[in-house]
C-alpha positions as CSV (number, residue, x, y, z in Angstrom):
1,X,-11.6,-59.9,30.0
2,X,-12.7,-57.1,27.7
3,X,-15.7,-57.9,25.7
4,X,-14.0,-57.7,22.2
5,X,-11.5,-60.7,23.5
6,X,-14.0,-62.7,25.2
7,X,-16.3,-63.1,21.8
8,X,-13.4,-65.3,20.7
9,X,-14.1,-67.4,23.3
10,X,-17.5,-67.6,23.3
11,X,-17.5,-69.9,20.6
12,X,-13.4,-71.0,20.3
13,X,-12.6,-71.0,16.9
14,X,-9.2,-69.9,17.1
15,X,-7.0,-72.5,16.3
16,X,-7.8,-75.4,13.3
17,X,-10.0,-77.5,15.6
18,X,-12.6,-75.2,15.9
19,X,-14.0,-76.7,19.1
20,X,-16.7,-74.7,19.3
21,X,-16.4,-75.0,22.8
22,X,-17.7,-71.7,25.4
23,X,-14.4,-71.2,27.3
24,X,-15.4,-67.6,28.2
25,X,-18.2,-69.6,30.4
26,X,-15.0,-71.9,31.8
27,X,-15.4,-74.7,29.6
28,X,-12.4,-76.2,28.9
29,X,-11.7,-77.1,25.0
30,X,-9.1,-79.5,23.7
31,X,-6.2,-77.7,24.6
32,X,-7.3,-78.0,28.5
33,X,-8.0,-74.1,28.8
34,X,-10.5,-72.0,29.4
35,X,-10.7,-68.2,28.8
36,X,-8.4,-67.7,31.4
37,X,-4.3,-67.1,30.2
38,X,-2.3,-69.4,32.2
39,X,1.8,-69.4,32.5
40,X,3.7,-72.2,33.9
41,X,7.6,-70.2,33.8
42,X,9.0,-66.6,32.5
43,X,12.7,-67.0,32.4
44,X,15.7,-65.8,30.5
45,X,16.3,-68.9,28.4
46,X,19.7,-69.9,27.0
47,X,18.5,-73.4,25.1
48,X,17.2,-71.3,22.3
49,X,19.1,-70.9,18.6
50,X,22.4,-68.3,18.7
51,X,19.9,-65.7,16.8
52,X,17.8,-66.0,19.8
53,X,19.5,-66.2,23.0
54,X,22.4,-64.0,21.3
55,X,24.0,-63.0,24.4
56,X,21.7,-62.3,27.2
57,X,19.0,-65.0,26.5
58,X,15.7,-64.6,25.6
59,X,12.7,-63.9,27.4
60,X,10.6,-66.8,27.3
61,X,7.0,-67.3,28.8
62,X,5.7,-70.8,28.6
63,X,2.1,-71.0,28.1
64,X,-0.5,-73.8,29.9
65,X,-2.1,-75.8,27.6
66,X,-2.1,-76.8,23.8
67,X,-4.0,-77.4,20.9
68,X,-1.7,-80.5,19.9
69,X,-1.4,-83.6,22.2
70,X,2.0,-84.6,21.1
71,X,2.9,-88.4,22.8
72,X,6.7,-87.8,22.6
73,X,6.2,-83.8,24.9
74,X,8.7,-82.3,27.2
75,X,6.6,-80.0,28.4
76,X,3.8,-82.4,29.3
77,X,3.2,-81.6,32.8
78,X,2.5,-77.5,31.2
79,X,0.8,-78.2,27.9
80,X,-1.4,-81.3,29.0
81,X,-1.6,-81.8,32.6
82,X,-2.4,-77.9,33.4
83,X,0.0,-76.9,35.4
84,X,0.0,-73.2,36.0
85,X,-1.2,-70.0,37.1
86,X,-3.8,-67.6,35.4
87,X,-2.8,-64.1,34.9
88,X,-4.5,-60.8,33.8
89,X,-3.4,-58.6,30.6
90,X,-1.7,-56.2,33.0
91,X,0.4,-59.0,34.8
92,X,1.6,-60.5,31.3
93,X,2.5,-57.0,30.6
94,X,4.6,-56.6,33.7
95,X,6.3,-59.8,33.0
96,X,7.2,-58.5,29.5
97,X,8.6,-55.3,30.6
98,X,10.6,-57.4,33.7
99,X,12.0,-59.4,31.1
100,X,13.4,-56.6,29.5
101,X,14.5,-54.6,32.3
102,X,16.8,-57.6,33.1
103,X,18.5,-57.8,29.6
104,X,16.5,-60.2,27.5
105,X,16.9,-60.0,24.1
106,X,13.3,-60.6,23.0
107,X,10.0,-61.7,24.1
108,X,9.2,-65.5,23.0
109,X,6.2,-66.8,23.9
110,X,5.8,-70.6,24.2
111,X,2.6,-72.7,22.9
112,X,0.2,-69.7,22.5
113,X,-1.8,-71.2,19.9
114,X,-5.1,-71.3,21.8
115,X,-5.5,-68.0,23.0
116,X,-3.9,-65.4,20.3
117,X,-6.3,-62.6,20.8
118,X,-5.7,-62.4,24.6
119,X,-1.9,-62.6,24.0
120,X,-2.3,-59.9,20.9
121,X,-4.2,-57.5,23.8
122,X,-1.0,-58.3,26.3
123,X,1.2,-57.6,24.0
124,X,-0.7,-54.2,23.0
125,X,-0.6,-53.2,26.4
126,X,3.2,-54.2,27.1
127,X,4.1,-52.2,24.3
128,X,1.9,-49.3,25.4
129,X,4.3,-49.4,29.0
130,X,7.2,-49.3,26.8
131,X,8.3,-52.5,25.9
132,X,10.7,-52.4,22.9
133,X,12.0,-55.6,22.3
134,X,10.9,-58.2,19.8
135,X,8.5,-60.8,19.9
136,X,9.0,-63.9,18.8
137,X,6.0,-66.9,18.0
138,X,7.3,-70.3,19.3
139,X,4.7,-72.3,18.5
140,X,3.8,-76.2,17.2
141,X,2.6,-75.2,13.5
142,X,-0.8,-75.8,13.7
143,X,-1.9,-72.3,13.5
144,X,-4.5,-70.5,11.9
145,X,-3.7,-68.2,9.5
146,X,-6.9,-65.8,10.3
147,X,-5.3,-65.6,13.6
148,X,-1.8,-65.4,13.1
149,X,-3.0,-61.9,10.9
150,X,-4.0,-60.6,15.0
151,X,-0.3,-60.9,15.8
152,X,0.9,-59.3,12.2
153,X,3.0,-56.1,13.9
154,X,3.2,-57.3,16.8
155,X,4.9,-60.5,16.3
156,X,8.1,-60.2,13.9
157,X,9.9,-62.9,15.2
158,X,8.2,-66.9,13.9
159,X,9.8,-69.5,15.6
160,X,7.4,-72.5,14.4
161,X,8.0,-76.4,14.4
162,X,7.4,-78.2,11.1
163,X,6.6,-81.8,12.8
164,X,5.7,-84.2,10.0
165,X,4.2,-84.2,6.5
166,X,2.6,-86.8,6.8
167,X,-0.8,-87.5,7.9
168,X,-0.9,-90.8,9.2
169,X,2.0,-90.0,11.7
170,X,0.5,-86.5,12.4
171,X,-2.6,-88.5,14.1
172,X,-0.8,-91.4,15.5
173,X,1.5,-88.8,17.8
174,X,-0.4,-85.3,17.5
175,X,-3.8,-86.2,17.8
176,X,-4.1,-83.9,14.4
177,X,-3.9,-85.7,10.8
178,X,-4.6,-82.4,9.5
179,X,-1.3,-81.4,10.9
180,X,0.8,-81.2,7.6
181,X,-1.5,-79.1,5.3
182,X,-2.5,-77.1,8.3
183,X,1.3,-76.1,8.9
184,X,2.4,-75.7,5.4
185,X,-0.5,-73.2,5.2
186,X,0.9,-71.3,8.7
187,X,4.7,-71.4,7.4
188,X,3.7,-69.9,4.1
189,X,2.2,-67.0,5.2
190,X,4.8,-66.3,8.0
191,X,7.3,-66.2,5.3
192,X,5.6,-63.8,3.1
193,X,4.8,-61.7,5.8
194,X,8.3,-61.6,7.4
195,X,11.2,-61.1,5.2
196,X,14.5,-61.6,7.5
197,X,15.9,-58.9,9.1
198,X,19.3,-59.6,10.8
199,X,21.4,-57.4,12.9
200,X,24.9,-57.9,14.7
201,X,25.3,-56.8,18.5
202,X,28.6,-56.6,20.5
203,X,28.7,-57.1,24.1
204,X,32.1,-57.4,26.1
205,X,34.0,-57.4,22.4
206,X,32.2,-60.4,21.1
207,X,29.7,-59.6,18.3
208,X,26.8,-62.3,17.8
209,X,23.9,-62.3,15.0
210,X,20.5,-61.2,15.9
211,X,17.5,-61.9,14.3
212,X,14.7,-58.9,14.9
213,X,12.7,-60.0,11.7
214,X,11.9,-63.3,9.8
215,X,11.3,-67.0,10.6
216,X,13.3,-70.1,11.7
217,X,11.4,-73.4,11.1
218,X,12.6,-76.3,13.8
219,X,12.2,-79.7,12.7
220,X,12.7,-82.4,15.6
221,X,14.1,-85.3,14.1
222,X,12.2,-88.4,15.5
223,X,14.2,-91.8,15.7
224,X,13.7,-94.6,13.1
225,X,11.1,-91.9,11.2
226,X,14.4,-90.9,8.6
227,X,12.0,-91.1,5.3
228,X,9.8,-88.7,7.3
229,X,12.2,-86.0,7.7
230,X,14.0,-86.5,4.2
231,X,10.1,-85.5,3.0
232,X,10.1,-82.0,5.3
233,X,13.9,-80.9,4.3
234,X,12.4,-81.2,0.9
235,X,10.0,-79.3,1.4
236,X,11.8,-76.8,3.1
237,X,14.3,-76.4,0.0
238,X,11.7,-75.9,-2.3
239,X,9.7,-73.4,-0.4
240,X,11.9,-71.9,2.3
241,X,15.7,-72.0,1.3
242,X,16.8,-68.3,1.3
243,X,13.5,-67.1,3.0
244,X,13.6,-68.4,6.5
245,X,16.1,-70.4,8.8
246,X,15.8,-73.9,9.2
247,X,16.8,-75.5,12.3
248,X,17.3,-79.3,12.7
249,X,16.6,-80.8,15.9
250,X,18.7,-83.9,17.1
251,X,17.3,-83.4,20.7
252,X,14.6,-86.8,21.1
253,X,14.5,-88.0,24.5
254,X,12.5,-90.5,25.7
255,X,10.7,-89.0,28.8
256,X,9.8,-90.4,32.1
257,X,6.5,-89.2,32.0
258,X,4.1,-89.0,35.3
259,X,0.4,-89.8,34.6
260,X,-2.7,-92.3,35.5
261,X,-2.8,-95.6,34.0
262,X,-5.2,-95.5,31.1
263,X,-3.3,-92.3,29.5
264,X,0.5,-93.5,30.2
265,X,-1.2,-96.8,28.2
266,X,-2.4,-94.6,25.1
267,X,0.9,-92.7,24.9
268,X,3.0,-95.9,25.2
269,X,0.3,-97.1,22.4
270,X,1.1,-94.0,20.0
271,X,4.9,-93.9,20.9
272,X,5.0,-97.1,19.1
273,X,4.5,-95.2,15.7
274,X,8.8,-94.0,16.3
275,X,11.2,-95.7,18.0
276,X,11.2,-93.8,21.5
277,X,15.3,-93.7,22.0
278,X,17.9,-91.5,21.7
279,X,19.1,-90.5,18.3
280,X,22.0,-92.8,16.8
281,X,25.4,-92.2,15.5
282,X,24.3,-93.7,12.3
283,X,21.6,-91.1,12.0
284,X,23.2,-88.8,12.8
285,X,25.8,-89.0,9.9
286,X,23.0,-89.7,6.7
287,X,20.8,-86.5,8.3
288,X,24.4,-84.7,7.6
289,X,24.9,-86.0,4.6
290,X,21.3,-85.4,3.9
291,X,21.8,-81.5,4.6
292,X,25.3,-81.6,2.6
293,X,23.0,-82.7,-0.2
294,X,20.3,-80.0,0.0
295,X,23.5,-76.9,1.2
296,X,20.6,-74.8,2.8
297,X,21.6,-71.0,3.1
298,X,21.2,-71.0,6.6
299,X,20.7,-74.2,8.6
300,X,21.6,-74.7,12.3
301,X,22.5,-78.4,12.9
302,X,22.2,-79.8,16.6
303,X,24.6,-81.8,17.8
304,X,24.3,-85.0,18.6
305,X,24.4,-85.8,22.0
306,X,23.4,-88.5,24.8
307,X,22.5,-85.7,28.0
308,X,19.3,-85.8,29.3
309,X,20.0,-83.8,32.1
310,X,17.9,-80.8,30.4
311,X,14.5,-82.2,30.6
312,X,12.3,-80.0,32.3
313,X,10.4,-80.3,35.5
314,X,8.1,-77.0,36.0
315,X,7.4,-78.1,39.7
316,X,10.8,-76.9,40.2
317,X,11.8,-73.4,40.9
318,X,14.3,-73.8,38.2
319,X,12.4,-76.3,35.9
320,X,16.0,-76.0,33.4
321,X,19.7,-76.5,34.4
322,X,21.2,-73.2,36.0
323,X,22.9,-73.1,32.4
324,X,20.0,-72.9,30.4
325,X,17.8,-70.7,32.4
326,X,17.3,-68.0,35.0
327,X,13.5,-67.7,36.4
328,X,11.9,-64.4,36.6
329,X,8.4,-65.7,37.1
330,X,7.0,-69.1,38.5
331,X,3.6,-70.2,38.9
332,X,4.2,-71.5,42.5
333,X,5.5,-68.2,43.6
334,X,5.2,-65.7,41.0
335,X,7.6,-62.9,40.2
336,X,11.1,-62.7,41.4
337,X,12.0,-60.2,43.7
């Protein structure tokens, strides 16, 4: 790692914790990492919203570790139980410009909160070797804005969630009661920084919508919590209606997590904050009559749906469904041949 990265990790504070901790030494700070940049999967992802995937899916790169501690995560096993590989600059370079040789419509890197200036040099690099596609941010929220400014060019695509506003939540299932100021801040600035920039591409006589600029805000809709939600839609129509895409998320599933005692006891402790089921019928028809009421300019809606079959297992080759991905890279056995 080149000296002007590794002074960020000297003394982390890149993300709104501001551990403090040495990770360039190998110390680990609250999102489980060191200096190192870990991957758990690179993969052509077809789960993603239409003005992602589009037609050929997008190029996705889940990250190891996370500055959040979310009780309710799919991606546990990657973002906090470690799993994956390290990589140099140069490999996540190569993994970009594989992605792209196979067709994907961007680059979107998964839960990179915790290691921005690394991922800004990668990126630099990937782009030096020609990559041309764009890159989008699919992060938590909790972002700092000092450091999102390190992927300003680089980044045009902002694909952040907007969990909860409110504080008490936030810490109950995040481990962060700072959470909702902290995100506001991040979504404001992506906004003003990234106008939307939409195109339309045809492939086999179908045209789809691509987005190449912009944001699209996700909010997960977390059973029981309906007050919660009511609160972010809010404050998406007041402060991103006809800037950025909102994208509600109907997707909750409980998950059969894998862990020791003591910490399957905690999370069983803060899952008790939401009711840990599937999303209801009933819920399903007052969050639609709920975005009736607000008539965003552009909203995706998920539908509702009782499947669990898409939970991920990253000890797998193919952590997804065949449908939803294709793996390029896996941190059991690296690149595809």
């Amino acid at each position: 790692m080149s000296e002007e990265i590794s002074k960020f990790y000297e003394k982390c504070l890149q993300c709104p914790r501001k551990c403090g901790v040495n990770r360039a030494a190998g110390k680990s700070a609250f999102c489980g990492e060191d200096s190192s940049i870990k991957i758990a999967l690179a993969c052509l992802h077809f789960g993603e919203e239409p003005l992602i995937t589009v037609h050929n899916g997008s190029g996705t790169i889940f990250l190891t570790g996370c500055n959040l501690r979310c009780a309710f995560c799919q991606n546990y096993q990657i973002s906090q139980q470690g799993m994956g590989k390290a990589i140099s600059i140069e490999e996540f370079a190569e993994i970009c410009l594989k992605l792209q040789d196979i067709g994907a419509e961007n680059i979107n890197l998964v839960t990179g909160s915790h290691h921005i200036p690394a991922l800004a040099r990668g990126l630099e690099e990937a782009k030096k070797r020609g990559l041309k596609l764009p890159v989008c941010w699919n992060s938590s929220g909790y972002d700092s804005v000092e450091m999102l400014k390190m992927l300003d060019g680089l980044v045009t695509v902002w694909l952040p969630d907007f969990k909860t506003l409110s504080p008490a939540l936030a810490k109950e299932l995040c481990a962060a009661a700072d959470y909702p100021e902290t995100a506001e801040s991040a979504l404001k600035w992506m906004i003003d920084h990234n106008p939307l920039k939409i195109t339309s591409v045809e492939k086999n006589g179908v045209k789809k919508d691509k987005i190449l600029q912009g944001v699209i805000i996700r909010h997960l809709f977390l059973p029981g919590r309906f007050a919660e939600t009511a609160d972010v839609l809010d404050w998406l129509k007041h402060n991103a209606d006809g800037k950025a895409i909102i994208s509600l998320m109907l997707q909750y599933t409980p998950v059969p997590f894998k862990d020791e005692a003591d910490r399957l006891e905690r999370r069983k402790k803060a899952l008790a904050a939401i009711e840990n089921r599937l999303v209801s019928q009933s819920e399903d028809l007052d969050l639609r009559d709920l975005i009736d009421a607000y008539d965003f300019e552009w909203l995706f809606y998920q539908d509702l749906s009782d499947d669990t079959s898409w939970l991920p297992d990253f000890n797998r080759q193919q952590p997804f469904s065949n449908a939803l991905s294709k793996t390029i890279w896996h941190w059991k056995s690296g690149m595809e041949k």
